[in-house]
N, C-alpha and C positions, 0 to 999 in steps of 0.2 A: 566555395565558402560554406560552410556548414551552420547553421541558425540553431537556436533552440526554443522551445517550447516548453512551456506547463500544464499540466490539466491535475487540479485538485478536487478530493470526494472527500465524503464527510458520513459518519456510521456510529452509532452508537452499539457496544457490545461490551460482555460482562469479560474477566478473566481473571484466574489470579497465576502466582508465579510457584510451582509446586516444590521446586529447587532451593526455595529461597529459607533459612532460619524461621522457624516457626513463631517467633515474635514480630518478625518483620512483616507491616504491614500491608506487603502485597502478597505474602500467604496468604489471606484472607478473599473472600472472592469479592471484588467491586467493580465500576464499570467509570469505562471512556470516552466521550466523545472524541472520536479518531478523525486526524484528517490525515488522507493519502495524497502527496504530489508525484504523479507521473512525470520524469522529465523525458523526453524526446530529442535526438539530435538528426540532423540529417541536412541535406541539400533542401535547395527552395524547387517547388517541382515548376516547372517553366510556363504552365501554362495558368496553374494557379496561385503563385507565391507564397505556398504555403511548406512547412515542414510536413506537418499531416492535418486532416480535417477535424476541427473537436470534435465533430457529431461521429469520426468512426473511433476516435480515441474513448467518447461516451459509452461506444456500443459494446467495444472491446471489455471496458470492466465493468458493462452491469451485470452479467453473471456470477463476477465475484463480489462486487458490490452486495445485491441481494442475498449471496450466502455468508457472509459477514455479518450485517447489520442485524441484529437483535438477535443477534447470538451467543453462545458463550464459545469463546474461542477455543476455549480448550476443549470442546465436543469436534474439532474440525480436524480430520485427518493432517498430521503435519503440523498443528499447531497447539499441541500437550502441553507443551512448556512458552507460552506465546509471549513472550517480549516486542519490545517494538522492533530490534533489528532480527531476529526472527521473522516476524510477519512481515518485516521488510522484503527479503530473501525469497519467502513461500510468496507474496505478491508477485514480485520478477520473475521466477519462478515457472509461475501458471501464466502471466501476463503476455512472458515478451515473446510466444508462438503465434501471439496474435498480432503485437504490436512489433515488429523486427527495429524501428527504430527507437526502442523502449532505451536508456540509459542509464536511469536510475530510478528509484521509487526511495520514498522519503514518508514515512511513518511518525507522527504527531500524537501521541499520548496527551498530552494537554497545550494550549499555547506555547508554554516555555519548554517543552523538553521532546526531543525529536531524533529517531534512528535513520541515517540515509544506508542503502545497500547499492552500492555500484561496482558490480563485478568489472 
């Protein structure tokens, strides 16, 4: 039987969308406070009852974590044109070598509006 898991981060960073009609308002450069949900699937491991430990799923993205946050996205190799399911994708991406039972990442631009990437 296979369980699933959450671990959600939180980042404030600048971007704008350079694709986009130069009236439209995310041409312009403004910023997010983003939240990122990890999802995790996997088996319960027998001796711990767990999918995976938060503290290694923590460890796993404070690298990208830290290069994220107070940044402007669009200086991030890969992320020129950063929408939210773009950064979804470059999240999983870089993520799931470290995390093998990564499944999805789920990118939050404001409360109400959100990109999931699940290959």
């Amino acid at each position: 039987m296979l369980h699933r898991i959450t671990k959600t981060f939180s980042f404030d960073s600048a971007h704008w969308l350079p694709h986009v009609d130069e009236n439209h308002k995310c041409r312009r450069l403004h910023g997010h406070t983003y939240s990122v949900i990890l999802g995790l699937e996997g088996p319960l491991h027998p001796e711990f009852g767990w999918v995976q430990d938060y503290g290694e799923v923590s460890w796993a993205f404070a690298p990208m974590l830290e290069a994220l946050d107070h940044q402007c996205l669009n200086e991030i190799e890969g992320l020129e044109n950063p929408t939210a399911e773009i950064l979804a994708a470059w999240i999983y991406k870089n993520l799931k070598p470290k995390l093998p039972l990564l499944k999805d990442v789920t990118v939050c631009e404001t409360p109400n509006a959100s990109a999931v990437y699940k290959p």
